[in-house]
Each structure stands twice: as structure tokens, then as C-alpha cells.
C-alpha positions as CSV (number, residue, x, y, z in Angstrom):
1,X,-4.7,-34.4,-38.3
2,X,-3.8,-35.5,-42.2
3,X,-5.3,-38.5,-43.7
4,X,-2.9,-41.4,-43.1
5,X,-3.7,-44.5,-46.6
6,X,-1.3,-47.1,-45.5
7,X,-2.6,-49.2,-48.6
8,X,-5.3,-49.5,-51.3
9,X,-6.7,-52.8,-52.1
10,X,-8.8,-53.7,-54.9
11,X,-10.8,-57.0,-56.3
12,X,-12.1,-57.5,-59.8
13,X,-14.5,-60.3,-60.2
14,X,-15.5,-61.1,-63.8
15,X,-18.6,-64.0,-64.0
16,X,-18.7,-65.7,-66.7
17,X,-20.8,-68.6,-66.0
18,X,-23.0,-69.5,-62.9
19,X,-24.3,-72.9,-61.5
20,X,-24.4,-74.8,-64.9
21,X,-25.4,-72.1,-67.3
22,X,-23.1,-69.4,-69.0
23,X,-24.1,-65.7,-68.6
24,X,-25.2,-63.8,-72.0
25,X,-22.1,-61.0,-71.3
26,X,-19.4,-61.0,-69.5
27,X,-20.4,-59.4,-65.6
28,X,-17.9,-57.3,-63.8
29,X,-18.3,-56.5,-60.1
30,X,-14.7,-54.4,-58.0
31,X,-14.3,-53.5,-54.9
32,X,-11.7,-51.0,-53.9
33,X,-10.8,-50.4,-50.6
34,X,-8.6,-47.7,-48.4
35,X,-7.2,-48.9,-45.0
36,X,-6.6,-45.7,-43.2
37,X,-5.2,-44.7,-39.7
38,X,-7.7,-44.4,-37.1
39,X,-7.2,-40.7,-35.3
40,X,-9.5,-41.5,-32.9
41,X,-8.1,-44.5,-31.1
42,X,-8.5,-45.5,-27.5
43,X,-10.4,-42.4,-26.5
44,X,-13.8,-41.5,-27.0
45,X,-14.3,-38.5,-29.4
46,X,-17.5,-37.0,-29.8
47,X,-16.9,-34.8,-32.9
48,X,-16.5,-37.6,-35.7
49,X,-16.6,-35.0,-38.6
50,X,-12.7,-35.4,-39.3
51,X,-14.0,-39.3,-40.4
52,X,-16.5,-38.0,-42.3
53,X,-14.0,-35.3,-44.3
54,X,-11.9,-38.0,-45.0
55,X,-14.5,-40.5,-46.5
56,X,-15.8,-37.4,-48.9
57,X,-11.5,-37.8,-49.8
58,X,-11.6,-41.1,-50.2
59,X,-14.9,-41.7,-52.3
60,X,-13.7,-40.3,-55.7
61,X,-10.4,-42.3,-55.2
62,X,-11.9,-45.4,-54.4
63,X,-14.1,-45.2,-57.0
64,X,-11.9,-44.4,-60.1
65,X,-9.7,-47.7,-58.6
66,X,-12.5,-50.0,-59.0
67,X,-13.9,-48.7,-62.2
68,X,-10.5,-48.6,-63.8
69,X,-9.5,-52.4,-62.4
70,X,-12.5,-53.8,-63.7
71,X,-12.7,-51.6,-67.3
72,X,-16.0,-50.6,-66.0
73,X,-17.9,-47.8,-69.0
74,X,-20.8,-47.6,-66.6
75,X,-22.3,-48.6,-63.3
76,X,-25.8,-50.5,-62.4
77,X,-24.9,-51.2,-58.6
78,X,-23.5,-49.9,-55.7
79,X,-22.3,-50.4,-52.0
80,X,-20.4,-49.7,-49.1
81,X,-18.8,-51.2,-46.0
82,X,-16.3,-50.5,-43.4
83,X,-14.6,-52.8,-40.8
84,X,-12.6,-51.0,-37.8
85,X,-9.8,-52.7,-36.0
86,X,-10.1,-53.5,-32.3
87,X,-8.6,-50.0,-30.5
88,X,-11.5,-48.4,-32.7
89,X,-15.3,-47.8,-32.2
90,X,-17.9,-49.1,-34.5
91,X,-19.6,-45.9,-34.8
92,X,-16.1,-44.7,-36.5
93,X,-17.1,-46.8,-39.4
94,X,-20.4,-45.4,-39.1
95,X,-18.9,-41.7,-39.6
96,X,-16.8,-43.0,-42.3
97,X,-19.9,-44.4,-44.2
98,X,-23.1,-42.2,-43.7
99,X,-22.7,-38.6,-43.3
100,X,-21.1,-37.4,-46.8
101,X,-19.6,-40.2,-48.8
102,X,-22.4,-40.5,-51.1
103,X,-22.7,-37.4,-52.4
104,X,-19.3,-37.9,-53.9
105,X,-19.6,-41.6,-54.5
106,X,-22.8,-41.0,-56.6
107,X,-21.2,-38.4,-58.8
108,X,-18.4,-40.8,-59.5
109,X,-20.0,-43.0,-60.7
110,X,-22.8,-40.8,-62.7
111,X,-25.5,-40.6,-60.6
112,X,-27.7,-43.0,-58.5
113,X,-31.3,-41.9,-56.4
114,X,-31.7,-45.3,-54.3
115,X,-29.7,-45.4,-50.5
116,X,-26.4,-46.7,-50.7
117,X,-26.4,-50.2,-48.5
118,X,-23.8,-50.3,-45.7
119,X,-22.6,-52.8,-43.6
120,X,-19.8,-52.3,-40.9
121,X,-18.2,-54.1,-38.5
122,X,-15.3,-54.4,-36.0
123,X,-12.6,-57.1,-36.9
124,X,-8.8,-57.9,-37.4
125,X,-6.6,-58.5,-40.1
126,X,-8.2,-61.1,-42.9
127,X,-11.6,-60.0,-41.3
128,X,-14.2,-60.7,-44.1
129,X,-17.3,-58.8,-44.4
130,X,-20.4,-58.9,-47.2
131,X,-20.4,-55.7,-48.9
132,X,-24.7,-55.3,-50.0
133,X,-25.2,-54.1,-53.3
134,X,-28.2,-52.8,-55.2
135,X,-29.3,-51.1,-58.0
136,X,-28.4,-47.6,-58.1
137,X,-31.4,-46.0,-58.9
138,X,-34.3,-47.6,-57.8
139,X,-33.9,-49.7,-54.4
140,X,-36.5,-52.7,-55.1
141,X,-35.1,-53.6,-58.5
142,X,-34.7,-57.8,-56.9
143,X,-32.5,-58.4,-60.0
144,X,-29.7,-56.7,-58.0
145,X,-30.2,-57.7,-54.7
146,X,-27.0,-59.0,-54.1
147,X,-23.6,-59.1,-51.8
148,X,-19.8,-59.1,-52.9
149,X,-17.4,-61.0,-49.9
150,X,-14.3,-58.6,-49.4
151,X,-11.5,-58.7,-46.8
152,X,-7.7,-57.6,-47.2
153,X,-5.5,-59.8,-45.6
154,X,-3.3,-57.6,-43.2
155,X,-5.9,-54.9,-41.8
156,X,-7.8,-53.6,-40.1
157,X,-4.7,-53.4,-37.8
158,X,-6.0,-52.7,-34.1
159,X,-5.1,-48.8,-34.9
160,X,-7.0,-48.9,-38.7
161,X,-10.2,-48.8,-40.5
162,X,-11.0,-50.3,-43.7
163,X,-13.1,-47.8,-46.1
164,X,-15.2,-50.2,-48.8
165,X,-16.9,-49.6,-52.1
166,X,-18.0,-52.0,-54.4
167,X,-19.4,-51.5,-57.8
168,X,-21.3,-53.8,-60.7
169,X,-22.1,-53.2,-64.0
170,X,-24.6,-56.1,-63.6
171,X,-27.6,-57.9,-61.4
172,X,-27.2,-61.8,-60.2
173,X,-26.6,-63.3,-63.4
174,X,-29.6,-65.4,-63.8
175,X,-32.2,-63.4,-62.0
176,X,-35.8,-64.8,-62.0
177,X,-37.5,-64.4,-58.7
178,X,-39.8,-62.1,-60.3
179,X,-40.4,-58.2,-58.9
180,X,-39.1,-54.9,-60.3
181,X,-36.9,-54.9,-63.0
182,X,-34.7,-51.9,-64.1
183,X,-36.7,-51.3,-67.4
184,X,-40.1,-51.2,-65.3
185,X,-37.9,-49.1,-62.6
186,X,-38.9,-45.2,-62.9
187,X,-35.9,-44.0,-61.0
188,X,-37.3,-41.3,-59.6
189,X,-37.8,-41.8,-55.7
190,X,-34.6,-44.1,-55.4
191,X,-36.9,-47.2,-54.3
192,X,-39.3,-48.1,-57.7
């Protein structure tokens, strides 16, 4: 069975000022997104690798969309998500997320040690989900602890799935809730 991309959709947000104060530089967070075909539709399939295959695909793609949209030079956070439509399984997201996109998602974006957070959900068109992002490499940076909304309007159809990564070249923009910051972070475990 080929992959099936009925669309890509991507989402540049550029923040240049939060609550009442401005931010020193401009910060850039994209999503990119792949709303595939679902081969595994109203049956249940134990073998989930093709899913898997296909993220590994995807991840380099996906990627070089959001990176390019937003003009992004380099990367501090990361994050993924999927949403399936309602003839699909949630665990189908799961296979699309966990097993091997990461290794290619890291390498796209240059590297990262700290767990990529997921989220995933089943849901309809316009279905909105929050996409967690954290600091690449070192999981308790706080200054990163952050989510980016994303939904595309027209999918998940019942038969699709909705592959999500999102990307930042930045924290919150006015962090200061104290804890780990990236130049106290020693990057070498993925969590401190």
C-alpha cells in the first residue's frame, strides 16, 4: 500500500509582543502538518509497522515545510501530534508518532536528546488539538514548557489521519517561573 498526502498544511506564528510588554526578538513557532489516508480503516490490524514507515517518510518533509515557512536558521523546541478521523483507531496515531519518527525528526532539525512530547487524539474535520513543545535537549528546561493550538479545517476526514510537528526557535516569551534554564542545561541525558 503507497502513502496517500491528500494535503500539507502549515502555520507560522511570529510573536512579537505578549500581555503588555514587547519581546527582545522576534519568536517564530510552525507547525506543518500531513493529512494522510488511513490504510487501516474499519478493520482491526495488528501489524501497524506500514504507519510507522510512513511517519519516518513524512518527518523530513514535515520538517523542512515548517522550517522553511517560518525562515527558521535553527531550532530550540520540538513536538508532535496526531489526530485520526472517526473510521480509525487511536492507536494508529500512536504508530504514526512513537516508533521511528524521531530519529528522523531529530536529524532534521540538528539534533535534540530530550523525548519528543506527543499528544493524539480522534476527531473530525476542524478538530483542534494542543501540540506540547519543549526544549530539544534537555526536558526540564521550564522556559519552554509550552503548547502551539493547530487544527486544519477539512480533516481528519473519517478515512484520514493528521501527522503534526511543530517547531520554535524560542521559549514562552517572558519566562520567569524560575527552574532550569538552557545555559544551566547540560544536554546530555535529554531531561537537565
Amino acid at each position: 500500500m503507497d502513502l496517500k498526502v491528500r494535503k500539507y498544511y502549515t502555520l507560522v506564528e511570529e510573536i512579537n509582543k505578549d500581555g503588555v510588554k514587547e519581546v527582545s526578538k522576534v519568536q517564530k513557532r510552525a507547525v506543518a502538518a500531513a493529512v494522510i489516508e488511513n490504510p487501516f480503516i474499519d478493520k482491526f490490524q495488528e501489524d501497524l509497522s506500514l504507519l510507522y514507515d510512513w511517519s519516518e517518510k513524512l518527518a523530513p518533509i514535515l520538517t523542512k515545510k515548517a522550517k522553511d515557512a517560518a525562515g527558521l536558521t535553527h531550532v530550540e523546541s520540538y513536538g508532535k501530534a496526531a489526530i485520526v478521523g472517526g473510521r480509525g483507531e487511536l492507536e494508529h496515531a500512536a504508530a504514526c508518532l512513537h516508533p521511528k519518527l524521531g530519529k528522523p525528526f531529530r536529524k532534521a532539525i540538528g539534533g535534540g536528546k530530550s523525548i519528543i512530547p506527543s499528544a493524539k487524539k480522534m476527531g473530525f474535520p476542524g478538530t483542534a488539538i494542543d501540540v506540547p513543545i519543549h526544549y530539544k535537549d534537555a526536558a526540564y528546561v521550564r522556559t519552554h514548557f509550552d503548547a502551539i493550538e493547530f487544527r486544519v479545517p477539512d480533516a481528519p476526514r473519517d478515512s484520514e489521519i493528521v501527522l503534526i510537528l511543530a517547531i520554535t526557535d524560542c521559549g514562552r516569551p517572558h519566562p520567569r517561573i524560575g527552574g532550569l534554564t538552557i545555559e544551566e542545561a547540560k544536554g546530555e541525558d535529554g531531561l537537565r
